[in-house]
C-alpha positions as CSV (number, residue, x, y, z in Angstrom):
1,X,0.0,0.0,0.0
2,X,2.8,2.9,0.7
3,X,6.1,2.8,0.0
4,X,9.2,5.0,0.4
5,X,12.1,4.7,-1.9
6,X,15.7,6.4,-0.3
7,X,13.3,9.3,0.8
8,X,15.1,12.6,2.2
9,X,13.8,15.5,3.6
10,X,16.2,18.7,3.9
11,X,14.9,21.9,5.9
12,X,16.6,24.9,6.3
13,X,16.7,27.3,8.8
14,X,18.7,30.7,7.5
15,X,21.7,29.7,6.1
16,X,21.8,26.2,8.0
17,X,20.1,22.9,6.0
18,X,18.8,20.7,8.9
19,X,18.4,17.1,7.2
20,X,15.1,15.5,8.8
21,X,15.0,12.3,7.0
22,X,18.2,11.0,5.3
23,X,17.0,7.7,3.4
24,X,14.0,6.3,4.6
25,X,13.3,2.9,2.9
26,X,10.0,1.1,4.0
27,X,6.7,-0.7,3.3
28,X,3.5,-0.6,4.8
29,X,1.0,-3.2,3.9
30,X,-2.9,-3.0,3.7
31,X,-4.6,-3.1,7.2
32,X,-1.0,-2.5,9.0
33,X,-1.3,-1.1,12.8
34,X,2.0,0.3,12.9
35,X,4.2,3.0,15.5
36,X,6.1,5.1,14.0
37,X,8.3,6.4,17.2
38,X,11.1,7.7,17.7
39,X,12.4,11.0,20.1
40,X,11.9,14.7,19.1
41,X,13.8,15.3,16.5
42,X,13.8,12.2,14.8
43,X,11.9,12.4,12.0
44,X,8.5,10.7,12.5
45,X,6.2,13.7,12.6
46,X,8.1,15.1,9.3
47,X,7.3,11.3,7.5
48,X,3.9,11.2,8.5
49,X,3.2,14.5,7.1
50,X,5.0,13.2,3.1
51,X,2.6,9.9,3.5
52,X,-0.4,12.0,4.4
53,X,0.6,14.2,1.2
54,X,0.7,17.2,3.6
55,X,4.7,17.9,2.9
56,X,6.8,17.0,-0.3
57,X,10.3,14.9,0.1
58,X,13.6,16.6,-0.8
59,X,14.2,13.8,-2.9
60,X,13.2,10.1,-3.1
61,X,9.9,8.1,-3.8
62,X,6.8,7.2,-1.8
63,X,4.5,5.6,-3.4
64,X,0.8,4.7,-2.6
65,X,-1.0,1.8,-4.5
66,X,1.5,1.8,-6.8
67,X,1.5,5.7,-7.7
68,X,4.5,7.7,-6.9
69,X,2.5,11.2,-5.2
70,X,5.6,13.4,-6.0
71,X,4.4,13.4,-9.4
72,X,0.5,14.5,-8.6
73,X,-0.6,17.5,-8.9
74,X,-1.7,19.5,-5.9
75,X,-5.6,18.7,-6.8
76,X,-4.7,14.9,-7.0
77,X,-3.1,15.0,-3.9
78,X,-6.3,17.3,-2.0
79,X,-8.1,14.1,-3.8
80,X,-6.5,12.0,-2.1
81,X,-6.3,13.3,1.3
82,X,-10.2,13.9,1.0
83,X,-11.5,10.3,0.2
84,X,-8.3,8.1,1.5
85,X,-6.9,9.1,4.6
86,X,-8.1,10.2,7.7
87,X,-6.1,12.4,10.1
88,X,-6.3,12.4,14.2
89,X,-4.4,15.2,15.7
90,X,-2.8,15.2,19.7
91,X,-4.8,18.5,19.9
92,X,-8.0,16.7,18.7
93,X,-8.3,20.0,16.3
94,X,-12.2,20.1,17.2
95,X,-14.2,23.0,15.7
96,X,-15.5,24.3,18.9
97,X,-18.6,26.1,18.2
98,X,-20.1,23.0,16.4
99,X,-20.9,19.9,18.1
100,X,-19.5,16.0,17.7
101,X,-22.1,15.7,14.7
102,X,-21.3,18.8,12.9
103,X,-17.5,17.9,13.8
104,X,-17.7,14.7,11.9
105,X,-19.7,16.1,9.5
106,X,-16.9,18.4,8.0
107,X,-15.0,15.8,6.3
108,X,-18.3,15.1,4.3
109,X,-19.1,18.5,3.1
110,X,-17.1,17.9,-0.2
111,X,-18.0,14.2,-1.3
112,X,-21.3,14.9,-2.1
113,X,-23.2,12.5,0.0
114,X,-27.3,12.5,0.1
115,X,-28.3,13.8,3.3
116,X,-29.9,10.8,4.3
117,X,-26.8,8.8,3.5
118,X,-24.4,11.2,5.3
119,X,-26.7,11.2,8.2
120,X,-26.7,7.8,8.3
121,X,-23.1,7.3,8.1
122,X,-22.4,10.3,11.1
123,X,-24.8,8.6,13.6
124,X,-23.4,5.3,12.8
125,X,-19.7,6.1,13.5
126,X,-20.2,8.0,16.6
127,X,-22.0,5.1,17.9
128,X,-19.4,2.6,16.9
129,X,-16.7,5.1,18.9
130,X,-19.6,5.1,21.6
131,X,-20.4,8.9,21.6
132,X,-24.1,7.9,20.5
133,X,-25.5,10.2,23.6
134,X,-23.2,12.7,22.5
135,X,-24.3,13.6,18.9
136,X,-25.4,17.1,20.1
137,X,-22.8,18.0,22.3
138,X,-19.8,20.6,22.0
139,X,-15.9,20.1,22.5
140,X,-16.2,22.0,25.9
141,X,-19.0,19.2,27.0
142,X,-16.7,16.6,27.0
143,X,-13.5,14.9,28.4
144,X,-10.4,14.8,26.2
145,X,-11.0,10.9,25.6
146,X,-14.5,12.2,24.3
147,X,-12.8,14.9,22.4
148,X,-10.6,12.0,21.3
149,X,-13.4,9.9,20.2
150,X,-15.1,12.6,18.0
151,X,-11.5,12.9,16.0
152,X,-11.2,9.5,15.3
153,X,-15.0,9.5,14.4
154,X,-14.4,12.4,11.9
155,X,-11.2,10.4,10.7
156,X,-13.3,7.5,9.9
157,X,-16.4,8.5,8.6
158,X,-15.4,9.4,5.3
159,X,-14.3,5.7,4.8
160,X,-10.6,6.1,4.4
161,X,-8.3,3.5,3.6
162,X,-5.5,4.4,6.1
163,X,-5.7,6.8,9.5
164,X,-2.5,9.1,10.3
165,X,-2.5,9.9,13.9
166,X,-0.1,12.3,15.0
167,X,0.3,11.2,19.1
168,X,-3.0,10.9,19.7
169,X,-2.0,9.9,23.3
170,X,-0.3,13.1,24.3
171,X,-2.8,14.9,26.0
172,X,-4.9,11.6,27.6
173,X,-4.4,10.2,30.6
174,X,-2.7,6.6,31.1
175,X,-6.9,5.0,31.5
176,X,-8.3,6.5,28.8
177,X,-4.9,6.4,26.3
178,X,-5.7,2.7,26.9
179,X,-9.5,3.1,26.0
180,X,-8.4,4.9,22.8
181,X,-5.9,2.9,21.6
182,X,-8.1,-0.4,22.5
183,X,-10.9,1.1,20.4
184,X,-8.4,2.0,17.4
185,X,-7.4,-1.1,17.4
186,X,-11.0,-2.6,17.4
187,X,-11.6,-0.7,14.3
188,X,-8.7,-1.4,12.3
189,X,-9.8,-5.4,12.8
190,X,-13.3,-4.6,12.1
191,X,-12.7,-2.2,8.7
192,X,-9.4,-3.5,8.0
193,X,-8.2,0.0,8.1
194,X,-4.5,1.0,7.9
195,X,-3.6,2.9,10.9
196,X,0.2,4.7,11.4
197,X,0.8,6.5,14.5
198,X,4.0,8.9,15.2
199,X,4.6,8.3,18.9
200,X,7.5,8.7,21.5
201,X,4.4,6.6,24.2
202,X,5.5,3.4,25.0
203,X,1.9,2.2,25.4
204,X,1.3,2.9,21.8
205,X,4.2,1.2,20.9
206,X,3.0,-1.6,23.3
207,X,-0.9,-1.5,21.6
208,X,0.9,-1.9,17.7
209,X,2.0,-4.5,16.1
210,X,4.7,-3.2,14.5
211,X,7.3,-0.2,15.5
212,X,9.4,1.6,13.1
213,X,12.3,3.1,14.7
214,X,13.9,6.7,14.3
215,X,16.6,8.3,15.1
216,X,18.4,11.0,13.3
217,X,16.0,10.6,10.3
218,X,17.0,6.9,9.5
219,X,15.3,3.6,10.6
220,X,17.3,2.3,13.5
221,X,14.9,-0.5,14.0
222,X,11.5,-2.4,12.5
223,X,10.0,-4.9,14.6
224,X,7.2,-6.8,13.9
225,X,4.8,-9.0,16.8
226,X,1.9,-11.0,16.4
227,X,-0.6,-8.9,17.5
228,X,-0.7,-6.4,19.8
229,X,-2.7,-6.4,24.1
230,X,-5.9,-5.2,24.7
């Protein structure tokens, strides 16, 4: 499903280039759970940002299905974003004037759905994360696993084929980082949905059956176990 292909990623700060990824060569498979962690610094935020199409490599490949993205134009790649992958911030990035339905509505807006459809598809999804009583309610209502819960719904809803989440444990408590990552990883059985976290947490290195390791921009590491605790 994605690939990267000796893929480098040069910023520069004034007159200084700071090298963020230097040569990342990786595949990720079709219904993967995978931890991308590493310290600060290291690279994973930058990598998840080129596979979610949000930043462009210095040089090197990643491909998706097949297609290297480097070579889309910037309306392909908005295409993309908008019906294949879903995106859960550490900052949950809630609207907060609307409430969890409107919040989840927003990735909706430009596919066109029928109303009765889209309706549907909401209500159903913020069940499934268990915010059914919730519909109506506003960020400030709720607790941050809540808040949590309405981004991954919003994430989902849309019917992507892969969900980037930046540490979407960073701002939940030990219980409910638990709750989130238990539920993410009931959904990716269920849908079969590709899910890549950037992490430094142990525990969602512990949740994901598979963690790729950065340091310094290169893969230090890439383990692999059966399946990860509930």
């Amino acid at each position: 499903m994605i690939e990267t292909i000796d893929l480098h990623k040069d910023y520069r700060i004034g007159k200084v280039l700071f090298p963020a990824l230097r040569g990342i060569d990786m595949k990720i498979e079709d219904g993967e759970f995978t931890a991308i962690a590493g310290p600060s610094g290291s690279g994973k935020t930058t990598l998840l940002n080129i596979i979610g199409c949000l930043d462009v490599p210095t040089r090197g490949k990643i491909l998706i299905d097949g297609t290297n993205i480097n070579e889309l134009s910037s309306r392909r790649k908005a295409e993309l974003r908008k019906t294949q992958i879903g995106f859960v911030f550490q900052t949950f990035n809630l609207i907060p004037v609307l409430t969890a339905y409107e919040n989840v509505e927003l990735p909706l807006v430009l596919l066109n759905l029928e109303p009765d459809k889209k309706k549907e598809r909401i209500v159903a999804i913020l069940e499934e994360v268990g915010l059914g009583e919730f519909i109506g309610r506003r960020p400030n209502e709720m607790s941050g696993g809540q808040q949590q819960r309405v981004a991954i719904a919003r994430a989902l809803v849309k019917e992507p084929t892969m969900v980037l989440a930046d540490e979407p444990t960073a701002n939940l408590d030990s219980t409910t980082a638990k709750e989130i990552l238990a539920l993410m990883q009931e959904l990716n059985e269920k849908h079969g949905t590709t899910f890549i976290f950037s992490t430094h947490d142990q525990l969602v290195m512990d949740y994901s059956r598979r963690t790729i390791n950065l340091r310094d921009g290169r893969i230090v590491e890439d383990k692999r176990k059966p399946k990860g605790p509930r």
